[in-house]
PDB file of N, CA, C and O in Angstrom, chain B, residues numbered from 101:
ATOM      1  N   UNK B 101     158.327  86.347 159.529  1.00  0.00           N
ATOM      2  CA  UNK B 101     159.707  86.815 159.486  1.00  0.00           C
ATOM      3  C   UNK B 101     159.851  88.035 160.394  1.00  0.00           C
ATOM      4  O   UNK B 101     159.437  89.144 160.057  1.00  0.00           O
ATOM      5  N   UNK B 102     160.470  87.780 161.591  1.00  0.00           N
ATOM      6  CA  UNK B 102     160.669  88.716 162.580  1.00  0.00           C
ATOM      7  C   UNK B 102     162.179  89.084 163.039  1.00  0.00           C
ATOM      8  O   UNK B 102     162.991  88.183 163.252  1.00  0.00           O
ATOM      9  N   UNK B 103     162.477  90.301 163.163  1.00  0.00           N
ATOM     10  CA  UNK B 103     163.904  90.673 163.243  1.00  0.00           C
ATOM     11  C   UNK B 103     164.188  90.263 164.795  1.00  0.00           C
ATOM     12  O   UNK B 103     165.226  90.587 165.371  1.00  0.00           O
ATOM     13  N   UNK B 104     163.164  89.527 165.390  1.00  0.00           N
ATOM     14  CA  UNK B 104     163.986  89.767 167.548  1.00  0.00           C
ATOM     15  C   UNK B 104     164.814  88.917 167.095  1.00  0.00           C
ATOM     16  O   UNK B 104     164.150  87.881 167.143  1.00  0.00           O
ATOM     17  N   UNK B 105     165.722  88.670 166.724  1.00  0.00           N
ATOM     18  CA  UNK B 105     167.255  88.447 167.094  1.00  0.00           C
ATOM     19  C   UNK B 105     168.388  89.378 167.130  1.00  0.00           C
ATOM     20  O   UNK B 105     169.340  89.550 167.891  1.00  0.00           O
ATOM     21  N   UNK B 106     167.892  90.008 165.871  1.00  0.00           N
ATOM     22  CA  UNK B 106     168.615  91.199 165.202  1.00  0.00           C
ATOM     23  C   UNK B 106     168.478  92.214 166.690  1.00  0.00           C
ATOM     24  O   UNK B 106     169.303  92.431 167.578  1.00  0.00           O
ATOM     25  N   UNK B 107     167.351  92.601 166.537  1.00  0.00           N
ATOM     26  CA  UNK B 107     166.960  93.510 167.709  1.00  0.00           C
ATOM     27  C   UNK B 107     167.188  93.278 169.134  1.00  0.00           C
ATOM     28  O   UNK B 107     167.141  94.127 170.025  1.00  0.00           O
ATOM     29  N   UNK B 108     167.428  92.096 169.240  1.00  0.00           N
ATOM     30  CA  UNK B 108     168.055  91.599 170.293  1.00  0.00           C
ATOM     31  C   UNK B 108     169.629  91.739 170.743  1.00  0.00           C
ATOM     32  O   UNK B 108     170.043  92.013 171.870  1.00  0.00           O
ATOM     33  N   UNK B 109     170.353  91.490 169.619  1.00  0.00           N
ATOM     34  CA  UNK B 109     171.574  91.567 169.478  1.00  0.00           C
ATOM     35  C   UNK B 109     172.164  92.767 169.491  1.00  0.00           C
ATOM     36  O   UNK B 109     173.353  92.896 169.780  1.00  0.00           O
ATOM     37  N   UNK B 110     171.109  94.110 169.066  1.00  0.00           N
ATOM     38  CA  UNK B 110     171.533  95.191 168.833  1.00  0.00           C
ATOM     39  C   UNK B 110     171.505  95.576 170.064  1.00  0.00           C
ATOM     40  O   UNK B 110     172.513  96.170 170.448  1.00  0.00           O
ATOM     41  N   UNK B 111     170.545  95.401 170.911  1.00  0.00           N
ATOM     42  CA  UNK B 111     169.532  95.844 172.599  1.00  0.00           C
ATOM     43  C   UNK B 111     170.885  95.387 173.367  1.00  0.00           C
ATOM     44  O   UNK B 111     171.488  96.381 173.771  1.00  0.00           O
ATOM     45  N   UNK B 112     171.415  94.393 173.626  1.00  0.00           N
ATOM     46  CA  UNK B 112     173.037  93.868 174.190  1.00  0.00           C
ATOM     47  C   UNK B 112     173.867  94.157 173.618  1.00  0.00           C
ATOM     48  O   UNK B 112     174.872  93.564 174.009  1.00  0.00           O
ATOM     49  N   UNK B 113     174.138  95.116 172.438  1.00  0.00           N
ATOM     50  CA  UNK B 113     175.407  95.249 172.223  1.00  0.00           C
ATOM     51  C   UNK B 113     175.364  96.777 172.176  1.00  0.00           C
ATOM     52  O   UNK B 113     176.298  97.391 171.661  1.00  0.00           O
ATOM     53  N   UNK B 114     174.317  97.404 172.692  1.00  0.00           N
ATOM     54  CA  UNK B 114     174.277  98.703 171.658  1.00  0.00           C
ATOM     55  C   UNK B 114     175.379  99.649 172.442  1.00  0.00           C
ATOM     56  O   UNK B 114     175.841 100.545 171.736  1.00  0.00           O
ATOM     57  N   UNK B 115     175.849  99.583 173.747  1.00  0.00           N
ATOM     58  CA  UNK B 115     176.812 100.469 174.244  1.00  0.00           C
ATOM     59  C   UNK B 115     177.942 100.330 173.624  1.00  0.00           C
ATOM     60  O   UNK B 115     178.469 101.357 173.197  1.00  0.00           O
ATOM     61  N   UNK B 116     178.526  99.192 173.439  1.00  0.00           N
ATOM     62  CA  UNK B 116     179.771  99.305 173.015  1.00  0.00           C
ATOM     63  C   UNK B 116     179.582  99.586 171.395  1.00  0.00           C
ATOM     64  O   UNK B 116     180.567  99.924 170.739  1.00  0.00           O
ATOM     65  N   UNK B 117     178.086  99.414 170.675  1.00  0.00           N
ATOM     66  CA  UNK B 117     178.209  99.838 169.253  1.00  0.00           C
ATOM     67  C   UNK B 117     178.556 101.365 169.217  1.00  0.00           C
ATOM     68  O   UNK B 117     179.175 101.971 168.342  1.00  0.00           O
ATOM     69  N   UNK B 118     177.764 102.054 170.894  1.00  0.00           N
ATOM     70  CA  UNK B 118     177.890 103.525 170.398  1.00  0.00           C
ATOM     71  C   UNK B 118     179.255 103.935 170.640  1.00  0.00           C
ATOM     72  O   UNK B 118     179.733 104.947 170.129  1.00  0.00           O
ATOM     73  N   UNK B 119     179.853 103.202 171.373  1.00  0.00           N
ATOM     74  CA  UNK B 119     181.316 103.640 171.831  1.00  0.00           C
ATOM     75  C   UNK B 119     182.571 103.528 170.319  1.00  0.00           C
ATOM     76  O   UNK B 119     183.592 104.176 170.088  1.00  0.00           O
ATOM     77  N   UNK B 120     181.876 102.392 169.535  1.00  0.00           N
ATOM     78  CA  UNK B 120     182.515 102.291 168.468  1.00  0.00           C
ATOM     79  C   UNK B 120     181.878 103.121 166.496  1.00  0.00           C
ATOM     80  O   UNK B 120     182.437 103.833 165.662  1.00  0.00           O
ATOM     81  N   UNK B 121     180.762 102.589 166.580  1.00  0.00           N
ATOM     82  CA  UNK B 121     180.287 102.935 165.386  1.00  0.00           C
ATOM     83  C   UNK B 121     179.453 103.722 165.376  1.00  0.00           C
ATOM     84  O   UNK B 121     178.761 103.601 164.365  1.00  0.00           O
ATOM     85  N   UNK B 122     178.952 105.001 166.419  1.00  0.00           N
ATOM     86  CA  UNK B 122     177.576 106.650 166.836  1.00  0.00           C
ATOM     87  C   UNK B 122     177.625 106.804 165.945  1.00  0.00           C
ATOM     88  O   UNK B 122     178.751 107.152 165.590  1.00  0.00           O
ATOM     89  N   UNK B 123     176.350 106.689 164.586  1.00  0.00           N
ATOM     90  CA  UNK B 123     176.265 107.776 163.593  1.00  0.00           C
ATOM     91  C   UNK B 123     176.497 106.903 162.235  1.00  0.00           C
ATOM     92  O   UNK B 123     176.359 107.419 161.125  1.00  0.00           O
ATOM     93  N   UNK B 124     176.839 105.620 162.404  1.00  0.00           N
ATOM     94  CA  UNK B 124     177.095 105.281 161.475  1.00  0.00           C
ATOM     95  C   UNK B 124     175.755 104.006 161.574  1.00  0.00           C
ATOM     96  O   UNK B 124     175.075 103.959 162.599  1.00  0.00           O
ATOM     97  N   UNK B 125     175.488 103.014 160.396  1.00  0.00           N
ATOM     98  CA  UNK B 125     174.472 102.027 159.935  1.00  0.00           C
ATOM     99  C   UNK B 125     175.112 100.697 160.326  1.00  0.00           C
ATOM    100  O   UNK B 125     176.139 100.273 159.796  1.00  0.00           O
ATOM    101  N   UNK B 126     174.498 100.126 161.199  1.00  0.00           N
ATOM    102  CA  UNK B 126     174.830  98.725 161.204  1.00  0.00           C
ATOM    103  C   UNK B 126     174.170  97.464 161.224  1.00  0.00           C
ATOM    104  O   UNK B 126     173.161  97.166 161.862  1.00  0.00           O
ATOM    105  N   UNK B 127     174.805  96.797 160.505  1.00  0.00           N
ATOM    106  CA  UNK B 127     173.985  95.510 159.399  1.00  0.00           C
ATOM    107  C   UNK B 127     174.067  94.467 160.364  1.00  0.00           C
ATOM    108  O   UNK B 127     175.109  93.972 160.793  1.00  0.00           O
ATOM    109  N   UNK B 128     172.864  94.154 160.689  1.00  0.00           N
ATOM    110  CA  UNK B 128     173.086  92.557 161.419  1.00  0.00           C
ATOM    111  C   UNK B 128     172.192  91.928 161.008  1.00  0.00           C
ATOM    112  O   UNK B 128     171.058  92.339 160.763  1.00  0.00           O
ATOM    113  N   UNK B 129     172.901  90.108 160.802  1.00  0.00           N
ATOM    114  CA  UNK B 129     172.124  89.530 160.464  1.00  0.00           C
ATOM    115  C   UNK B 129     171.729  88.331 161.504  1.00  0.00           C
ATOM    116  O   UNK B 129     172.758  87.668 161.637  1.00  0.00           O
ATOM    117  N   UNK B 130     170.705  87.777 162.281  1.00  0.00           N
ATOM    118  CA  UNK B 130     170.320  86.955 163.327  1.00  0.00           C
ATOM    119  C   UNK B 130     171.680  87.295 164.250  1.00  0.00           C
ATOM    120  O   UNK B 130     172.419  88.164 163.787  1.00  0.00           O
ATOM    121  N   UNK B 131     171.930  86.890 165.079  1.00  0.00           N
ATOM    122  CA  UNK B 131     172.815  87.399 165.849  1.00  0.00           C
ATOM    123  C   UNK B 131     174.141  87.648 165.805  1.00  0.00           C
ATOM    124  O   UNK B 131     174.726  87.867 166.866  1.00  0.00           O
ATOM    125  N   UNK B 132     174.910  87.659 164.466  1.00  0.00           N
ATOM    126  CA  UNK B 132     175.711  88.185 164.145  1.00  0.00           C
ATOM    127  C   UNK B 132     175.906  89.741 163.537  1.00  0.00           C
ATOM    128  O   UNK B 132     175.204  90.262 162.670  1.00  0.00           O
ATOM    129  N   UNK B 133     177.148  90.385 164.288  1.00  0.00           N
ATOM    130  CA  UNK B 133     177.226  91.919 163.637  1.00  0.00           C
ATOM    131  C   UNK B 133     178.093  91.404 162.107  1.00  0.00           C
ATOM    132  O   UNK B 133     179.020  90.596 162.058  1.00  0.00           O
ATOM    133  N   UNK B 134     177.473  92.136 160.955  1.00  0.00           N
ATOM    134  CA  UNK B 134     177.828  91.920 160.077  1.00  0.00           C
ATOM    135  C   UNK B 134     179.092  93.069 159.579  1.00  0.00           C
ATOM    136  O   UNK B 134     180.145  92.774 159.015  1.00  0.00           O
ATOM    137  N   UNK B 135     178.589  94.531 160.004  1.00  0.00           N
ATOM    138  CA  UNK B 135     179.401  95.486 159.645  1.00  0.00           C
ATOM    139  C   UNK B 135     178.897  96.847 159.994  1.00  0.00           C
ATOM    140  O   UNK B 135     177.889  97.012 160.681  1.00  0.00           O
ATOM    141  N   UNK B 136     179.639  97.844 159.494  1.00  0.00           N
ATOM    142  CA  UNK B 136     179.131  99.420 159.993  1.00  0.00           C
ATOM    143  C   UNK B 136     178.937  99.939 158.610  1.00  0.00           C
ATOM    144  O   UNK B 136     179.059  99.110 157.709  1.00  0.00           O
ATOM    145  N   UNK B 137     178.681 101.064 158.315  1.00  0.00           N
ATOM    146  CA  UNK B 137     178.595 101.770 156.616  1.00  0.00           C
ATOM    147  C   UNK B 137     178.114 103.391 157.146  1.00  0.00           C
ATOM    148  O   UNK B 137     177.251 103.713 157.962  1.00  0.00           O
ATOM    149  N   UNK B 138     179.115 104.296 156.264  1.00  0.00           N
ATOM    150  CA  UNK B 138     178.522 105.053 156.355  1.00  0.00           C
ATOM    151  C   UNK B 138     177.206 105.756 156.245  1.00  0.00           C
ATOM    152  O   UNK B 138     176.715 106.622 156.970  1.00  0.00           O
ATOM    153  N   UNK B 139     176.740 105.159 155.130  1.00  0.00           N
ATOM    154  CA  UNK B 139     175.502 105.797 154.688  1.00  0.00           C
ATOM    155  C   UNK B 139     174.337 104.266 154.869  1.00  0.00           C
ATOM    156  O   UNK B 139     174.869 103.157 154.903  1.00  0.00           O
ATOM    157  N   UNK B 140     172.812 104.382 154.969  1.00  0.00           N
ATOM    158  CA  UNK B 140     172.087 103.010 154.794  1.00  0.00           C
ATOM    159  C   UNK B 140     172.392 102.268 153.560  1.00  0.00           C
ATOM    160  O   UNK B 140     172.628 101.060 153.542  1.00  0.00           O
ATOM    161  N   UNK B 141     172.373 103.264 152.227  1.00  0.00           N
ATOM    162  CA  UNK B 141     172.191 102.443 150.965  1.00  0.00           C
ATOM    163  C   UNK B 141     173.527 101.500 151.341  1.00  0.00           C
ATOM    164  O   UNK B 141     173.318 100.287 151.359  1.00  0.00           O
ATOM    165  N   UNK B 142     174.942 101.987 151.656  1.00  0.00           N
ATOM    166  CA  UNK B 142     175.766 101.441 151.862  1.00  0.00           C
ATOM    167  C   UNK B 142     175.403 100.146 152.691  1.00  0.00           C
ATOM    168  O   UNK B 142     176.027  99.132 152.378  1.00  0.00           O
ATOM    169  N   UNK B 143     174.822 100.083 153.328  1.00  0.00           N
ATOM    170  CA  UNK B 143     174.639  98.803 154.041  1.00  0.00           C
ATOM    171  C   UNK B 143     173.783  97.745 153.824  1.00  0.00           C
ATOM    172  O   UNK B 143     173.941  96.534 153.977  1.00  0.00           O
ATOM    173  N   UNK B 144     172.501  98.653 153.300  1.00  0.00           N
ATOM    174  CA  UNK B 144     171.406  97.847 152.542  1.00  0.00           C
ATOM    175  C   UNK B 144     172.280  96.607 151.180  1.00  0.00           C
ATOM    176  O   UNK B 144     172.255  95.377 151.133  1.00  0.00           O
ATOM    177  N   UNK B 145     172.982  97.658 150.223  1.00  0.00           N
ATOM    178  CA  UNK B 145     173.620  97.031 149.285  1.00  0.00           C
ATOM    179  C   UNK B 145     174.450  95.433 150.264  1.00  0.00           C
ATOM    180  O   UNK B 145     174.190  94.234 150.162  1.00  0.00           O
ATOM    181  N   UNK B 146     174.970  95.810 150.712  1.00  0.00           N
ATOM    182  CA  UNK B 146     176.049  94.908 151.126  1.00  0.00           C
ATOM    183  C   UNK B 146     175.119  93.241 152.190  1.00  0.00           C
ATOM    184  O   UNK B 146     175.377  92.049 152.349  1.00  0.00           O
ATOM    185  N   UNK B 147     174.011  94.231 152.640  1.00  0.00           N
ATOM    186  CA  UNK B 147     173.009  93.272 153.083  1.00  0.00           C
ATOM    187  C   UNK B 147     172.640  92.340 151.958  1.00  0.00           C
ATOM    188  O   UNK B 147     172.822  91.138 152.153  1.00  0.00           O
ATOM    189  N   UNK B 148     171.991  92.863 150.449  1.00  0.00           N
ATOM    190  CA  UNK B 148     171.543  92.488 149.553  1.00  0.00           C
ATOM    191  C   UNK B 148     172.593  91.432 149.057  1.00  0.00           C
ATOM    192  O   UNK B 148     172.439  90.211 149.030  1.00  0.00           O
ATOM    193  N   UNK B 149     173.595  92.089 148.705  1.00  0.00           N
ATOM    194  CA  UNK B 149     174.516  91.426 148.286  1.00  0.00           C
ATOM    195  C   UNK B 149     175.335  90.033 148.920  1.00  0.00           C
ATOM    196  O   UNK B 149     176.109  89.270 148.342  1.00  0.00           O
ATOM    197  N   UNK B 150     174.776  90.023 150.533  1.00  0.00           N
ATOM    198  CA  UNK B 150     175.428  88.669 151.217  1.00  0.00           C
ATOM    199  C   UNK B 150     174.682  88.019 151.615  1.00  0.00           C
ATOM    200  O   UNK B 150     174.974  86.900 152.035  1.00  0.00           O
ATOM    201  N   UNK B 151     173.404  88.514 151.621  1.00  0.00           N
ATOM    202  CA  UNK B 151     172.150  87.135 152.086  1.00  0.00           C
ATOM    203  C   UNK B 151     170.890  87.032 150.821  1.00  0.00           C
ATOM    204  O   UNK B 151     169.935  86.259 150.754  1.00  0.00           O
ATOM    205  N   UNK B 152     171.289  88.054 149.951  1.00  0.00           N
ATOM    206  CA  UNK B 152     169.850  88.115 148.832  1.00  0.00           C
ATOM    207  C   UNK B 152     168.353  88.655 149.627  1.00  0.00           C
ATOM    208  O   UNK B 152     168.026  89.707 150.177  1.00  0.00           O
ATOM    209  N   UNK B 153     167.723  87.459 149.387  1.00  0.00           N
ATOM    210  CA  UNK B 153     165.811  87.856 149.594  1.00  0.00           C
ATOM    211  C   UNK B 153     166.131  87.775 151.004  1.00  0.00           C
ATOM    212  O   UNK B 153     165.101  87.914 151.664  1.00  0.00           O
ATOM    213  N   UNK B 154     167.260  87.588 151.791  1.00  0.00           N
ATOM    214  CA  UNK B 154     166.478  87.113 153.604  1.00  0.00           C
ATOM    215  C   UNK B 154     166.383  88.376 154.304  1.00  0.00           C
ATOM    216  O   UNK B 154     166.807  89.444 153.861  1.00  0.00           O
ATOM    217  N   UNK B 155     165.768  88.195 155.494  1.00  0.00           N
ATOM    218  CA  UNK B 155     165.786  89.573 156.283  1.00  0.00           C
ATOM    219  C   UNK B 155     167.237  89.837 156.626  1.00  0.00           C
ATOM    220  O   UNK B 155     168.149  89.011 156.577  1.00  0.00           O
ATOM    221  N   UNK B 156     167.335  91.384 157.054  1.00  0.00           N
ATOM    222  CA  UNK B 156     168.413  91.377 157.823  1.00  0.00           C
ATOM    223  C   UNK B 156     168.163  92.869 158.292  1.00  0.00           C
ATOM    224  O   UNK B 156     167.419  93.560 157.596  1.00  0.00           O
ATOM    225  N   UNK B 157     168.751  93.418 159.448  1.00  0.00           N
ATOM    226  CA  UNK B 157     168.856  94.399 160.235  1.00  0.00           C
ATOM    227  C   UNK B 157     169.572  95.740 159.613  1.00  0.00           C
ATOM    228  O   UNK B 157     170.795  95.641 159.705  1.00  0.00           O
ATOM    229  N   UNK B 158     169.222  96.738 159.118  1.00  0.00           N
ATOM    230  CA  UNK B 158     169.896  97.776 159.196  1.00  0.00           C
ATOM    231  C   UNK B 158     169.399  99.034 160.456  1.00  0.00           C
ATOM    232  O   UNK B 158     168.285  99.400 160.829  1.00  0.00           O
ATOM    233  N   UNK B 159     170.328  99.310 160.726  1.00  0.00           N
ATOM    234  CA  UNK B 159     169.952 100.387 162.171  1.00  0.00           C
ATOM    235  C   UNK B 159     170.823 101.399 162.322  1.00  0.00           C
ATOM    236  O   UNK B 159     172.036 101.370 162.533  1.00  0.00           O
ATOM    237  N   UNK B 160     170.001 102.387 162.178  1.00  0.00           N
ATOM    238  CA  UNK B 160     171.264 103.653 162.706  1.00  0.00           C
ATOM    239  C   UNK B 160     171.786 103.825 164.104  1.00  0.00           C
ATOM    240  O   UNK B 160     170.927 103.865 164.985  1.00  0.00           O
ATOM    241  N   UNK B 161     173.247 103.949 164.518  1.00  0.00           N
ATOM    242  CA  UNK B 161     173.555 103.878 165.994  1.00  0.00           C
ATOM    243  C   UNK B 161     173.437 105.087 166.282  1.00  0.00           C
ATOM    244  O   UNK B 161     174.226 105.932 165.858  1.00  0.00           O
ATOM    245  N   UNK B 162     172.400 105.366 167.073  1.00  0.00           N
ATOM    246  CA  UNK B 162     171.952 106.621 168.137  1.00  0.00           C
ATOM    247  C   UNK B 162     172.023 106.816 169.319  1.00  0.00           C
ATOM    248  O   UNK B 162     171.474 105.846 169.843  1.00  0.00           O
ATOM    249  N   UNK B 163     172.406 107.560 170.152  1.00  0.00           N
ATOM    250  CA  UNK B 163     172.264 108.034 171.330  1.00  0.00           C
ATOM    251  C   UNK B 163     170.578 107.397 171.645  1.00  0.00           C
ATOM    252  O   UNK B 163     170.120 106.447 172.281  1.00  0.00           O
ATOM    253  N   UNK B 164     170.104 108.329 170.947  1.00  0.00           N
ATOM    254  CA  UNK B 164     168.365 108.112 170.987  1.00  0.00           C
ATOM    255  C   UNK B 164     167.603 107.132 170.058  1.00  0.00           C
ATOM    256  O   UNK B 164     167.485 107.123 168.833  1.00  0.00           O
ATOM    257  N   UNK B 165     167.139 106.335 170.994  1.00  0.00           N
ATOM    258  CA  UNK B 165     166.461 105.133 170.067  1.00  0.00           C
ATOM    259  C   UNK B 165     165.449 105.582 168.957  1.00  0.00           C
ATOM    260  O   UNK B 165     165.265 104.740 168.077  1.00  0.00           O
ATOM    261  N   UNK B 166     164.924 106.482 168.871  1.00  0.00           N
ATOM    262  CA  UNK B 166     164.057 106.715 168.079  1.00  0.00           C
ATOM    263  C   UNK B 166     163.995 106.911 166.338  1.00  0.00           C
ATOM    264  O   UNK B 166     163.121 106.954 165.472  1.00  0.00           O
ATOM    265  N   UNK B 167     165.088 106.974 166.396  1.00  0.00           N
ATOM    266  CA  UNK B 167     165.785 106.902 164.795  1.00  0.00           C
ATOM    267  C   UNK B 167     165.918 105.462 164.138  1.00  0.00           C
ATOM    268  O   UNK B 167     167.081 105.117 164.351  1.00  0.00           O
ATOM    269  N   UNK B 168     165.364 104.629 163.552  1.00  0.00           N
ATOM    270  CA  UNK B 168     165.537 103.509 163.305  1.00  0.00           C
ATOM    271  C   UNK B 168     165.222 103.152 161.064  1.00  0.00           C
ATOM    272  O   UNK B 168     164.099 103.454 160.660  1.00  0.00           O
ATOM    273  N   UNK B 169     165.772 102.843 160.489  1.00  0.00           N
ATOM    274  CA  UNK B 169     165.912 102.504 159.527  1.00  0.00           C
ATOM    275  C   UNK B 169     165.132 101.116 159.481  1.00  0.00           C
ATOM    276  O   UNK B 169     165.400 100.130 160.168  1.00  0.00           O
ATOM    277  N   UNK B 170     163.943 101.252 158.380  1.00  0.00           N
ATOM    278  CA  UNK B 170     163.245  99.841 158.747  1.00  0.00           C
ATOM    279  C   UNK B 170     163.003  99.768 156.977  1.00  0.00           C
ATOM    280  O   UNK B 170     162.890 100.641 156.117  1.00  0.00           O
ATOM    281  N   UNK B 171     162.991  98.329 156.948  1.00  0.00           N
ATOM    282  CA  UNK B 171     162.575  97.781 155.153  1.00  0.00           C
ATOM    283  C   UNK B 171     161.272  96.956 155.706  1.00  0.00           C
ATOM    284  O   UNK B 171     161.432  95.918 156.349  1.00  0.00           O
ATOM    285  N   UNK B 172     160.072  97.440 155.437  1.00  0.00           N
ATOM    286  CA  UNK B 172     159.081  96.465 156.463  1.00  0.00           C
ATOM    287  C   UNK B 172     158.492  95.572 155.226  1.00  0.00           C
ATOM    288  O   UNK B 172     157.955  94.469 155.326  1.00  0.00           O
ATOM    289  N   UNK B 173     158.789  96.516 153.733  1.00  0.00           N
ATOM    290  CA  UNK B 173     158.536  95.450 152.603  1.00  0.00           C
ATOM    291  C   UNK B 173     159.430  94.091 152.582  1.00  0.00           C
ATOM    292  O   UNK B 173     158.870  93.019 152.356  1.00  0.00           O
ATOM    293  N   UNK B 174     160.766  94.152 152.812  1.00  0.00           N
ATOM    294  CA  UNK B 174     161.239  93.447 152.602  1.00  0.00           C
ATOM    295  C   UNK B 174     161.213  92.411 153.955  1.00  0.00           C
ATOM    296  O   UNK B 174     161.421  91.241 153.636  1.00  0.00           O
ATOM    297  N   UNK B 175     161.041  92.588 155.098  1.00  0.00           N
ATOM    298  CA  UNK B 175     160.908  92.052 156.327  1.00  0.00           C
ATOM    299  C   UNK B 175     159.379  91.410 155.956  1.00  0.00           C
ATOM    300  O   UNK B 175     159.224  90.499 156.770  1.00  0.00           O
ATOM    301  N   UNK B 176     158.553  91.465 155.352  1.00  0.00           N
ATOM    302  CA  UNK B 176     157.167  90.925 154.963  1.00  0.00           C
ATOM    303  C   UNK B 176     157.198  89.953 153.506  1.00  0.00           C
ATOM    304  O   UNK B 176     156.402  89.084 153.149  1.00  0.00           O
ATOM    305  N   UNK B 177     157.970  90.272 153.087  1.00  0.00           N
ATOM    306  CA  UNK B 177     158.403  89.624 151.709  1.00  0.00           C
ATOM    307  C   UNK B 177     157.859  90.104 150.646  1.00  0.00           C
ATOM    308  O   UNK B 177     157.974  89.547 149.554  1.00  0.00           O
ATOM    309  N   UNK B 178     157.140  91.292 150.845  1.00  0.00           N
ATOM    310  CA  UNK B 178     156.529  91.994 149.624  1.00  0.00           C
ATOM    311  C   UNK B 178     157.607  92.540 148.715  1.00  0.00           C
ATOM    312  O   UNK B 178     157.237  92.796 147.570  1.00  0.00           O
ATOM    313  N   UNK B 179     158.857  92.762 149.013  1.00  0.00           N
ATOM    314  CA  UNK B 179     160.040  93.114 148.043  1.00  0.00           C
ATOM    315  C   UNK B 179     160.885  92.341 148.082  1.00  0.00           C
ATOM    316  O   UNK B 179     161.471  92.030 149.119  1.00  0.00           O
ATOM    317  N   UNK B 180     161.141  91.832 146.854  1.00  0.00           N
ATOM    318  CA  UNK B 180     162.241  91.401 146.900  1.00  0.00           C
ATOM    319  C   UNK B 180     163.563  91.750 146.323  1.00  0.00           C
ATOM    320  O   UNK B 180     163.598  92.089 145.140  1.00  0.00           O
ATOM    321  N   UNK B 181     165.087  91.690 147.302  1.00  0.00           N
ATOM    322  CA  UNK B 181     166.201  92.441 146.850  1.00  0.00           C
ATOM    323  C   UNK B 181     166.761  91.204 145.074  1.00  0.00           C
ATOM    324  O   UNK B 181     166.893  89.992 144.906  1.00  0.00           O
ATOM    325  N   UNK B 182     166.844  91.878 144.581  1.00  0.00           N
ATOM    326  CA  UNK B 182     168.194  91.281 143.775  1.00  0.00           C
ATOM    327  C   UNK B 182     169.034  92.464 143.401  1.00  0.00           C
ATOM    328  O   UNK B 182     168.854  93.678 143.501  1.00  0.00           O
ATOM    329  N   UNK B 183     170.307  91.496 142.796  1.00  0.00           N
ATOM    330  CA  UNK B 183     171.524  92.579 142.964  1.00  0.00           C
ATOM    331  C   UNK B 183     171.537  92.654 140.989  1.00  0.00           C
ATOM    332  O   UNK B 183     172.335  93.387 140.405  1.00  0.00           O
TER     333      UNK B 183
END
């Protein structure tokens, strides 16, 4: 279970994400943008809540890539979400 789609999708879209959503969390799931959230839990929840156990992308939009929000339990399947 590997996010390169997610990460892919984010890598081509990320200018116009920063032009729209800098600073805020955004949820993608395979190559769809799902949404923005202020805070991660905010997005995590809403991740949990629309796909359950599957992977999905949360990422903070940065200027600087180095900031990244990662669930590597749940991207491995060692956690699983329920709501």
């Amino acid at each position: 279970m590997t996010l390169e789609k997610e990460l892919e999708y984010f890598s081509a879209h990320r200018a116009e994400l920063l032009e729209t959503y800098e600073g805020l969390y955004v949820l993608i799931k395979q190559d769809e943008f799902i949404g923005a959230f202020s805070t991660e839990k905010q997005a995590y929840e809403a991740g949990l809540e629309r796909f359950g156990n599957q992977t999905f992308l949360i990422k903070q939009v940065l200027r600087q890539e180095d900031e990244t929000a990662h669930y590597p339990a749940l991207v491995l399947g060692v956690l699983h979400g329920h709501s």
